[in-house]
N, C-alpha and C positions, 0 to 999 in steps of 0.2 A: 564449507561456506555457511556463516549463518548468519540473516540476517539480524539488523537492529532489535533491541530491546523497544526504542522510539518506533523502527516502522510496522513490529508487532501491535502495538497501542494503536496504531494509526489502521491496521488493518482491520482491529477489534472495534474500532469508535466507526468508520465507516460502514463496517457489516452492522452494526447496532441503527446508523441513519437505517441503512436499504432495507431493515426489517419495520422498521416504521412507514418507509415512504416516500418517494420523493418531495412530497408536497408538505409534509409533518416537521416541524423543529424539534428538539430539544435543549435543554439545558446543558450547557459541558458539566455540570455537578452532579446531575442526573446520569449524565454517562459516565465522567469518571469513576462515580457510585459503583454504578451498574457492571464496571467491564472492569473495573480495579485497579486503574491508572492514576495515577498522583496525579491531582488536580492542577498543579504549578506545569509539571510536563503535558496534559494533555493543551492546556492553553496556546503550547509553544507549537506542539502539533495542528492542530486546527489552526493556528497561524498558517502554517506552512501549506498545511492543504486548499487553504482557503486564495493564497499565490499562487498555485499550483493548477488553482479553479476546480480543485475536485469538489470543495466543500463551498456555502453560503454563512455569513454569519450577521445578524442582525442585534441591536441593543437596545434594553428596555426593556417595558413589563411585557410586552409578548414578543422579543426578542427570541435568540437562542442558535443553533445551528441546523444547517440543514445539507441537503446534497445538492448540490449545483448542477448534479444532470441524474437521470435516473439512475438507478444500480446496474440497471440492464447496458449500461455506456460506462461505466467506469471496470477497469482492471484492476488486478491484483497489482501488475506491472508497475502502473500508473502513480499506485500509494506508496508502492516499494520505492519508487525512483524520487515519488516529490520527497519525502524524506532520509534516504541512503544514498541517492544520484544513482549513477547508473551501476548496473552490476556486472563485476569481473568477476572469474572465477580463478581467477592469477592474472598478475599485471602486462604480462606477455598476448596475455589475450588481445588486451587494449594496446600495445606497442612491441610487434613483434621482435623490435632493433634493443627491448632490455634484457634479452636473452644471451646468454653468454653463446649460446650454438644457433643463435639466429633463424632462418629457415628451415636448418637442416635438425630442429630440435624433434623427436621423435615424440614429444609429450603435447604441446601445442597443438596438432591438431585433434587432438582429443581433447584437449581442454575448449577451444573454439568450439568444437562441433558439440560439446555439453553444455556451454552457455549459450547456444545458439536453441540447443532446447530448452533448456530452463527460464530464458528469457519468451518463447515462443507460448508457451506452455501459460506465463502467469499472463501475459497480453490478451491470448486466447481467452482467459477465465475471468470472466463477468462479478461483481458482488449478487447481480442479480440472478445470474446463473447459479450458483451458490446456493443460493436461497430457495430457487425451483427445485436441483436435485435435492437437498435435506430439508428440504420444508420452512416455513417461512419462522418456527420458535426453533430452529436447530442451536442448538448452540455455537458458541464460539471460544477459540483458543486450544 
């Protein structure tokens, strides 16, 4: 399983807010700049996040984007899903009856019980969390 090329950019543009601030804007060109995402796609991202209520975005000369709630309240989970929906790690997971062995399928619940942590895991993990354990210029990507 590997997630989006889109909710990579979106985990990168989010960790770049939570190192400035909850309270701090910037510019999507300044971040695109900064984190290396094509300006046209990160637009559509901060779209999304901004529905999503992860992100705030304002317009004009001191305009710009911002985090809609601290770093310390948003998840990894959170960015993964407002941009890729929810995560399967096979479709059986999500509906055990596409299985050609149904119940009795010997893979399934290991696949279950591996998105159950994988899912568990990014819900658990803060941007601002993040940012405590490797410091607040850690990089990213």
């Amino acid at each position: 399983m590997q997630i989006t090329r889109q909710a990579d950019y979106a985990m990168r543009a989010v960790l770049y807010l939570s190192k400035l601030g909850s309270d701090r804007r910037a510019a999507t060109s300044q971040i695109a700049e900064e984190q290396h995402i094509p300006p046209s796609f990160l637009a559509k991202i901060v779209s999304q996040l901004s529905v999503a209520g992860l992100l705030q975005t304002s317009r004009g000369a001191r305009g710009g984007v911002s985090l809609a709630r601290p770093a310390e309240d948003i998840s990894f989970l959170e960015v993964v899903e407002a941009i890729d929906g929810p995560i399967y790690l096979n479709e059986c997971v999500a509906d055990g009856g596409v299985c050609t062995f149904g119940e009795s399928c010997p893979l399934r619940p290991v696949f279950c019980e591996a998105q159950a942590e994988l899912v568990a895991r990014l819900e658990n993990t803060s941007f601002g969390s993040v940012l405590k354990t490797n410091g607040k210029n850690g990089g990213s990507g």
